[in-house]
N, C-alpha and C positions, 0 to 999 in steps of 0.2 A: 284676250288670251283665255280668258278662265272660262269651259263651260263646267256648271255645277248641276246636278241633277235635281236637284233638291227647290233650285229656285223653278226650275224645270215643271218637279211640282206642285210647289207652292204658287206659282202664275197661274198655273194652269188649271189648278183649284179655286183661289179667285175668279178665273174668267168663268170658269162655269156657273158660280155664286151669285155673278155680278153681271150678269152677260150685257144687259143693258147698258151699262159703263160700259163694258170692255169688249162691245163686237165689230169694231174697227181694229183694235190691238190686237184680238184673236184673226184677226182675215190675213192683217200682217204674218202673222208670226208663223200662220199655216200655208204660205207661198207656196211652200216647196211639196206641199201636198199634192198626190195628184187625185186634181176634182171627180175624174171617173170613175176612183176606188171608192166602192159601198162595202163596209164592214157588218156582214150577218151577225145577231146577235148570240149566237154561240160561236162567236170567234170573240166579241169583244173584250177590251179590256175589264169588264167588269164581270168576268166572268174567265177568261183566259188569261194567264201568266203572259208577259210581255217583256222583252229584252230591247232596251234603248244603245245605241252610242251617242257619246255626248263627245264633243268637239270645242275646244277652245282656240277659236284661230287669229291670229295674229294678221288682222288687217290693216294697219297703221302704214300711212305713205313713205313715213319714214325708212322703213325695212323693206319695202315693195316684197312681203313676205306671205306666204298664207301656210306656215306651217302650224301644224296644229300643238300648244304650246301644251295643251291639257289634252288627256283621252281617257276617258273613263268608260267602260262597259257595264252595264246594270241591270240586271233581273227584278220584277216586280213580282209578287204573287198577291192576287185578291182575295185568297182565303187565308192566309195567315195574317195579310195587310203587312207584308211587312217586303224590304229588299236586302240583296248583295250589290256593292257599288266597287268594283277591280279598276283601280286608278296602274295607268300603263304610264312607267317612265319614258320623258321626250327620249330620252336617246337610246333606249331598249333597241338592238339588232334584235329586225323581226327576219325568221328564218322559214319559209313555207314552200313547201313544192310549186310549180310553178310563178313564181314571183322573184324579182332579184333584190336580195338582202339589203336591207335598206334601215335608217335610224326610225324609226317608227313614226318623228312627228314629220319626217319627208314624205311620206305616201299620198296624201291629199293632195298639196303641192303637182305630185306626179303626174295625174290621176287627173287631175285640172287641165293639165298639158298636154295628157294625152286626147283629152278630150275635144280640146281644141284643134291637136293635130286630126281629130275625125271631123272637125268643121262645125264642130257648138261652140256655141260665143256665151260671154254671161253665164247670167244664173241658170240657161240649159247646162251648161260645162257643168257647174258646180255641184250641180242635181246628180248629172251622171258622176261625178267623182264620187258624192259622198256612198251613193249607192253602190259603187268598186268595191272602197273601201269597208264598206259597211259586210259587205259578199269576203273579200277578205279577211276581214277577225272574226264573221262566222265561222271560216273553215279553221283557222287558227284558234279559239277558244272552244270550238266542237262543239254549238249552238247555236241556233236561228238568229240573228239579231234583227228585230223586224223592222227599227225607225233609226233616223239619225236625227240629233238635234246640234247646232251650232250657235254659240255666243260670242261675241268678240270682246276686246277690253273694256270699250266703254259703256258698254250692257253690265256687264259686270261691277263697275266705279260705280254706274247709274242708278242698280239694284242695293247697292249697300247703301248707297247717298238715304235715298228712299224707305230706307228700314229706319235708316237715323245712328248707321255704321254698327259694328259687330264686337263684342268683347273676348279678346285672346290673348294667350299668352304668347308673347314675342319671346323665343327663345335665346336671341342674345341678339347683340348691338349690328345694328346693319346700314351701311351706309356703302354705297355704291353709286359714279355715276358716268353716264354715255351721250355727250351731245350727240352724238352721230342718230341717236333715236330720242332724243329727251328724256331720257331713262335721270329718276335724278332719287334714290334713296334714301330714305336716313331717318332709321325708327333704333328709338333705345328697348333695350332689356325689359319685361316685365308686361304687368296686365293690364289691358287698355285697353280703349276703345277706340276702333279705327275705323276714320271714314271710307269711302271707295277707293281714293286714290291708294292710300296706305293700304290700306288691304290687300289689295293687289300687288303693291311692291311690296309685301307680306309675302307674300304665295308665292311672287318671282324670284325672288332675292338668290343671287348663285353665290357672289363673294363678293370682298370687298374688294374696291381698287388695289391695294398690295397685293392681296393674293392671300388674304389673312380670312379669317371666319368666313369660312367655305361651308357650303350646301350644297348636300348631292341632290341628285334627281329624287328619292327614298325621301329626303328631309321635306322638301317641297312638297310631295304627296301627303306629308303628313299634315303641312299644314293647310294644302287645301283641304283636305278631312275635316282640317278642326274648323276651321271657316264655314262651307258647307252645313257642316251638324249646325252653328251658331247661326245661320239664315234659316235654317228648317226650322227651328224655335221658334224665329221670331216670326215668320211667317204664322207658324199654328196661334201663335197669340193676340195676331193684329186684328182689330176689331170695329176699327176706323175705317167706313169707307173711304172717305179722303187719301186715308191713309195707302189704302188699296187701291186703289184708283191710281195714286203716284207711282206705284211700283208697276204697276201694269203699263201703263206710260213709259216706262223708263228703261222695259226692254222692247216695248214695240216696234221700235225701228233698229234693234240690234241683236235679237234672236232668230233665228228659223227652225224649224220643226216641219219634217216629211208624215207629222202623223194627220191624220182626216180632223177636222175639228170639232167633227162629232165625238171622238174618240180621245180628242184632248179634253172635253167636258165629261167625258165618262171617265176618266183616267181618276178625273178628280173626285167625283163623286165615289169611288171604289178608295180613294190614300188619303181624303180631306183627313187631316189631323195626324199627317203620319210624323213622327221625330226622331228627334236623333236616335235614341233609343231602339228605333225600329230599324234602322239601316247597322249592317252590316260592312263597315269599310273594311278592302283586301288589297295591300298596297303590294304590286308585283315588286321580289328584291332582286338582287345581282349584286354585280361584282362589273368595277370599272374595268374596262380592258382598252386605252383609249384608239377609235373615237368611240368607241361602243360600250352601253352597259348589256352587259352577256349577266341575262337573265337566268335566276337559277332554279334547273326544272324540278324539280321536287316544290317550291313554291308554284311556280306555275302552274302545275299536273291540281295542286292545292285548291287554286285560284279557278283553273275548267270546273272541276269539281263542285265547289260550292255555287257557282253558278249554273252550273245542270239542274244539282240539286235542289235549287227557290225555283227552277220553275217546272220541276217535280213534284214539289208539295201538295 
C-alpha cells in the first residue's frame, strides 16, 4: 500500500554508497526504466530540481486490487537539498478537463485497463498506466512530474522489519478486522515501536468494526507523514552495512522506479543525509461529501503553489 518518498531516498542513497551490494537490487528496482533514455548532465538530478510520483498500490490476491492506496507528489531541489512532499487523499474527486471524475486512488486501476484494452499485457500495461497518470497530475498540479515510483505492502512491512521498526505515536486504540483480505488490527494508544506489519496497519487503520474511532483520509495522511519522517532518520543514521544491505534486499523485489539508474545514484549523492527536517509535508484537505472527499481549493491552489515554488528555488 504505502509508497514513501523518503525510503525512496534513503535506498536509493544506500545503493549508490554501496553499489557493490546492491547492483542486483538497483537493476531490479529500475525495470521500469527505459534503457534508451540518457540523461545529459545539465538535466541531472544533481543539478536540476526533480518532481517524483510515488504510488502505493495494493497488490495483494486477496482484493484482486491495484488501487493506489497512497499518492504522494514531491519536488526535490539540489541547491536548497531540501523537498515538498503533497500526500493526495485516496478518495479525493479529482476533477480535470478531459478525464471522467473519478476517486483519485481508481485512476491507475483504469489506466491499467485501458492499457490492456490497447493490447499491453504485464508490466508493458503498468509502465504505460503509470506514465497516464503521472501526464495526468502534471496537468492537475500545474507541474512537470518527471518519474513515477511504486511500493506495495510488503515492501513497506519489509522496510520497517529491516530498520528494526519505527517509533510513534498511535493516536488512539485501533482495532479493526477483515478476513475477506486478512486485514486483522489492533494497536493500543500511545508511543511505540512498531514493527512492519503494525505500521502499516498504523497508516491504514479507517475504523473500528462498530463504526467507533473513525479515521479520515486527513488522519491517515498524517500519520503516513509521521512514519515517513521516522524511516528518513533512521535511514540517515544507519551505519551497518549489514544493516544496509537488509534494507536494500527487502525492497528489491517490491519497489519500481521509471527513474535511469544512473540518476538513482545521482539522486543520492545530491539528498545523502536529507531529514525529516528537511522535507516539507502538505497534506491536501476537504470535506467529506460521500463517496467523495471534495478537496478544498484554496488548500490545493496552496499545495500547486509550494510545489512550483521548490522547484523554482
Amino acid at each position: 500500500m504505502v509508497v514513501f518518498l523518503v525510503i525512496l531516498i534513503g535506498i536509493a542513497g544506500y545503493l549508490a554508497y554501496l553499489v557493490k551490494v546492491s547492483k542486483d537490487a538497483l537493476l531490479d528496482i529500475t525495470t521500469d526504466a527505459d534503457p534508451s533514455v540518457t540523461v545529459s548532465a545539465n538535466q541531472s538530478v544533481k543539478v536540476k530540481p526533480v518532481a517524483i510520483m510515488l504510488l502505493g498500490v495494493d497488490t495483494r490476491k486477496e482484493t484482486g486490487s491495484l488501487n493506489t492506496d497512497v499518492m504522494m507528489v514531491a519536488a526535490f531541489n539540489p541547491s536548497t537539498k531540501s523537498a515538498v512532499v503533497v500526500s493526495i487523499p485516496r478518495d479525493s474527486k479529482i476533477e480535470l478537463d478531459g478525464y471522467k471524475p473519478r476517486k483519485a486512488n481508481s485512476y491507475y486501476s483504469r489506466f491499467v485497463a485501458l492499457a490492456h484494452d490497447d493490447g499491453l499485457k504485464g508490466k508493458e500495461a503498468e509502465i504505460q498506466a503509470k506514465q497516464d497518470l503521472r501526464k495526468m497530475f502534471s496537468a492537475y498540479f500545474g507541474i512537470p512530474i518527471d518519474y513515477t515510483t511504486t511500493i506495495n505492502f510488503q515492501g513497506f512491512v519489509d522496510v520497517v522489519d529491516a530498520l528494526g521498526g519505527v517509533e510513534v505515536d498511535v493516536d488512539m486504540d485501533m482495532r479493526y478486522v477483515d478476513n475477506a483480505d486478512g486485514t486483522d488490527i489492533d494497536l493500543k494508544k500511545g508511543h511505540q515501536n512498531l514493527s512492519g506489519d503494525d505500521a502499516l496497519d498504523f497508516v491504514r487503520y479507517r475504523k473500528s468494526n462498530d463504526g467507533t474511532n473513525m479515521s479520515s483520509d486527513f488522519d491517515r495522511n498524517r500519520r503516513e507523514s509521521q512514519v515517513l519522517g521516522e524511516i528518513a532518520d533512521k535511514l540517515k543514521s544507519f551505519s551497518s552495512v549489514t544493516k544496509i544491505a537488509g534494507v536494500i534486499k527487502a525492497v528489491g523485489s517490491n519497489m519500481r522506479m521509471d527513474i535511469p539508474p544512473s540518476e538513482v545514484e545521482n539522486m543520492m549523492k545530491t539528498y545523502f543525509g536529507i531529514s525529516k527536517t528537511d522535507i516539507t509535508f502538505i497534506p491536501l484537505e476537504g470535506e467529506w461529501h460521500s463517496p467523495y472527499v471534495q478537496l478544498n481549493d484554496a488548500k490545493l491552489e496552496e499545495a500547486k503553489a509550494a510545489l512550483a515554488a521548490k522547484l523554482a528555488e
